[in-house]
N, C-alpha and C positions, 0 to 999 in steps of 0.2 A: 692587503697586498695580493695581487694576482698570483697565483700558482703556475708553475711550467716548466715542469722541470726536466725537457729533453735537450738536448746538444743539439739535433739534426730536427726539420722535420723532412719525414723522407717519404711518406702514409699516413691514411686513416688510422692503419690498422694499429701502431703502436700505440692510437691515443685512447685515454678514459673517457668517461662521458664529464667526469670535470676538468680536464683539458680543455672537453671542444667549447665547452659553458664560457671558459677562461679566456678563449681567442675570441669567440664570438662577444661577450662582455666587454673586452676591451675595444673589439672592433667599431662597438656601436658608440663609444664614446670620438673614435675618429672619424665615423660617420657625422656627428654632428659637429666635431672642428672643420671638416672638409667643406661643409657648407657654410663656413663662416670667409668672414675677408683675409682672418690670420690662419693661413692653411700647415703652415709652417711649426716646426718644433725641435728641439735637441737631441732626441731621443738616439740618434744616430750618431752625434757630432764626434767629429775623430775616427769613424769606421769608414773602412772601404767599402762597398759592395759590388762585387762580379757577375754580371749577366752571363751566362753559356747558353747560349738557344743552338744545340746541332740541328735543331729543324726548325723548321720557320715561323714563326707566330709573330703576329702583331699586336692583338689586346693585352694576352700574356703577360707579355716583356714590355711593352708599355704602360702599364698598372704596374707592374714591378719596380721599375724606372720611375715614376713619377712617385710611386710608396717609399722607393729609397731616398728622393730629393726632399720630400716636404718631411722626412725623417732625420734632414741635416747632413746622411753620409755622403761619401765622395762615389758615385756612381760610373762604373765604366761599364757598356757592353760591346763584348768581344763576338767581332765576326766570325762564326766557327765554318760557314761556307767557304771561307777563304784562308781558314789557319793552319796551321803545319799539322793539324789532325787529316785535314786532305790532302797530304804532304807525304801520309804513312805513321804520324805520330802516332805511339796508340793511347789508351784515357790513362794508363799510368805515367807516364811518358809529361801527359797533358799537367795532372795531378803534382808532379816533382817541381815544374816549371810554376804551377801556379803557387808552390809552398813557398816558393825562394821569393815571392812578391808581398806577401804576406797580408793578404786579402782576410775582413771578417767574418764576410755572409758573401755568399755563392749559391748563389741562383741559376740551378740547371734544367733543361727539355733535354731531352736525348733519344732520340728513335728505337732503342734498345731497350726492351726490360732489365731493371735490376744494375744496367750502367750505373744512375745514380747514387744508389747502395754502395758501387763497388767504388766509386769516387769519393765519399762521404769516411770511406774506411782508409783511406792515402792522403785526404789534405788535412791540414793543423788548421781547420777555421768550419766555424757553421755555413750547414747545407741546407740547403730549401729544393725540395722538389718540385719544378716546375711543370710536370710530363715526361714521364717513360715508358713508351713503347705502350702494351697494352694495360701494362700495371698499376698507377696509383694519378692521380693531381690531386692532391690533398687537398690544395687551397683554392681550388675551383668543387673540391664538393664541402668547404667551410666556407666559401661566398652563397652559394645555392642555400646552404643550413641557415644563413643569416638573412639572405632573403626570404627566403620562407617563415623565420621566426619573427621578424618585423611586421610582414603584412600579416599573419594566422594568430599573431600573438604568444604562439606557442611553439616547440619545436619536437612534439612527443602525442601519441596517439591520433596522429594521422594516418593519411593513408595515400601515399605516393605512385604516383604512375612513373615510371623509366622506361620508354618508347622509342625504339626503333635500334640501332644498330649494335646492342646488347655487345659482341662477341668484341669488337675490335674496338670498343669504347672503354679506356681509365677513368673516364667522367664515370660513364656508370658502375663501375666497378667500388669507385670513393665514395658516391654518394649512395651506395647499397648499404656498404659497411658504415658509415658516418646512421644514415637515416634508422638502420638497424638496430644500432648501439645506445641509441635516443629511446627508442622504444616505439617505434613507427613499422607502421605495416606498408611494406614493400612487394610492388606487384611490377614485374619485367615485359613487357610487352614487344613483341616485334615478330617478322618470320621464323621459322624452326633453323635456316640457315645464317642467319643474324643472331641465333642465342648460344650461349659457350655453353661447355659439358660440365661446368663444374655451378652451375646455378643453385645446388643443394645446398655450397657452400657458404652462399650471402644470406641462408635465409629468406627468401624471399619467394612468392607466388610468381608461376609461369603462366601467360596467356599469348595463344597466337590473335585469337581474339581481339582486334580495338576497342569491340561496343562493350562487350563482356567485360576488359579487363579494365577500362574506363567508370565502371560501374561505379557510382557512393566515392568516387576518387576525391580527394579535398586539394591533389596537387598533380600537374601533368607537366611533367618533365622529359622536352622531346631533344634527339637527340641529331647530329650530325652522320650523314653519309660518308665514312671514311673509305673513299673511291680507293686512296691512296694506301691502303694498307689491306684489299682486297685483290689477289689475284684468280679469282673465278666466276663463275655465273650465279651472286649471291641473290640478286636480286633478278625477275624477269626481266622491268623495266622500268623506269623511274614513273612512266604514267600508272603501271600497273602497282609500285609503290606505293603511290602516292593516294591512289586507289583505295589502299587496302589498310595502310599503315600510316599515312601523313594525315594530319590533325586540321580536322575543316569544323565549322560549326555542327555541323550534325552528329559528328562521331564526340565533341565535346561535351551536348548536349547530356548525355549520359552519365557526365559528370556531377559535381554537385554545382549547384548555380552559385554558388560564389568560390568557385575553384580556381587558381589560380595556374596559369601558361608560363613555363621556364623553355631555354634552350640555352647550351652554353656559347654560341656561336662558333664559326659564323654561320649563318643559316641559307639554306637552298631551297629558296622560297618556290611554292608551288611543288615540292617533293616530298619536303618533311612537315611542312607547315602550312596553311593558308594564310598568305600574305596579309590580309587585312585583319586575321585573327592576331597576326602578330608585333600591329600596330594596334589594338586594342586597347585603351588606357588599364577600361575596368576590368581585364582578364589577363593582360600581359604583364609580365614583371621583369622584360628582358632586360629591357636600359637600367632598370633597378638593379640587377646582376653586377651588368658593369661599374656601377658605381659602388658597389659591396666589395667589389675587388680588390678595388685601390685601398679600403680601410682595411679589410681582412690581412691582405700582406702589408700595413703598415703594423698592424696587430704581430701578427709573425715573428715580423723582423724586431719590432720592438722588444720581445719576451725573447729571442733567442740572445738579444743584444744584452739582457738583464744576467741573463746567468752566463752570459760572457765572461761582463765586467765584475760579476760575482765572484764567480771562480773560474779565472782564465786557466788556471793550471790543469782543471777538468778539460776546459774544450777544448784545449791545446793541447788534449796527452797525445 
């Protein structure tokens, strides 16, 4: 029987290395239901589930959405663009309202660091951390861990590239600490103004470098320009970006020849990526991404559902 014994997931950081063995193990088992004709299961039947995206996403919450339905639960997602939170509600406010509904799994994004946390500690039902602010998406660096351990075979003494917008990226941050915890050698790549101050703390090698820090890489994980959570002159200019730090054949080349290309999307092609690099069968593994998604949060939500119905009177303290 699978092992899992958290109420929330809220971070990497609370998990063991057999936790993440745990979500990834069973995820690969609904990777090969998804590709069957019967996508479908019970594993959910009888629960609610709550979508909150206060910010916008589309693959997200639709891999959420489609992981909560062929899981059997009763799936709602609540418009937060338009809810009584832009109204003046605040998240306790939100939290009181959503207890008296009495939802089982609550799936949140929230622009905020640490919101999540502070939601997870007000409502009577399991939390999933969807994106907070610059802190954690769990389950976008346990999709990346799963894609990576499918095609590599393995999920430990590799050696990981994380490229490009370091400071304002939760992807990079999840999958520093997830890749770290594995026993993988982690190397952060991007401008001196794209890298946070606390880098000492993931463990992991700095290079302003691409060709340098590309080197003997067995995985190159590029990242997204978060335009929208920069308010200053972080970059010169996207040409000159793209330049220096966005992933062409040549600056790949440096890698090991059978290294494989991640990005969590969505991607700004010709900035961060070379477009044709990124439709690459034998180098890219973006669409594979996507399709790890849906089973990883069906994985999730399946185990938080286990020790629900185990001991509700736990997750309901």
């Amino acid at each position: 029987m699978t092992q899992f014994s958290h109420r929330h997931l809220l971070g990497i950081e609370g998990l063991s290395k057999q936790d993440i063995t745990a979500v990834l193990d069973l995820a690969d088992q609904y990777v090969d239901q998804n590709r069957t004709a019967q996508k479908h299961s019970n594993a959910l039947k009888g629960l609610t589930q709550i979508n909150m995206f206060f910010e916008n996403s589309t693959r997200t919450q639709a891999s959420f959405e489609i992981a909560g339905k062929r899981l059997g639960a009763d799936v709602m997602n609540m418009s937060m663009q338009t809810s009584s939170v832009k109204k003046g509600e605040t998240l306790i406010d939100t939290a009181l309202t959503l207890n008296a509904m009495h939802p089982d799994l609550l799936v949140v994004r929230h622009p905020n660091s640490g919101a999540v946390n502070l939601l997870a500690e007000k409502v009577n039902c399991a939390v999933i951390n969807a994106g907070d602010g610059r802190h954690e998406h769990p389950t976008q660096a346990l999709l990346d861990a799963l894609t990576i351990r499918r095609r590599k075979g393995k999920l430990e003494r590799l050696t990981v590239a994380i490229c490009g917008d370091i400071a304002h990226s939760r992807v990079a941050r999840s999958n520093a600490i997830l890749l770290g915890r594995m026993d993988n050698r982690v190397r952060l790549i991007g401008p001196r103004t794209l890298m946070p101050g606390n880098t000492d703390t993931l463990g992991a090698e700095v290079y302003e470098d691409m060709e340098k820090g590309l080197e003997g890489c067995d995985v190159v994980m590029m990242l997204r320009l978060q335009r929208e959570r920069m308010d200053g002159g972080f970059i010169p200019s996207e040409r000159e970006y793209y330049h220096r730090w966005g992933l062409d054949p040549a600056k790949l080349s440096h890698a090991k020849d059978d290294a494989i290309v991640m990005h969590p999307g969505p991607m700004n092609r010709g900035v961060e990526i070379d477009g044709i690099l990124a439709d690459d069968i034998n180098r890219s593994v973006i669409q594979e991404q996507v399709e790890m998604g849906v089973a990883v949060r069906m994985a999730i939500m399946d185990l938080l559902a286990r020790n629900l119905r185990a001991k509700p009177e736990a997750v309901y303290a």
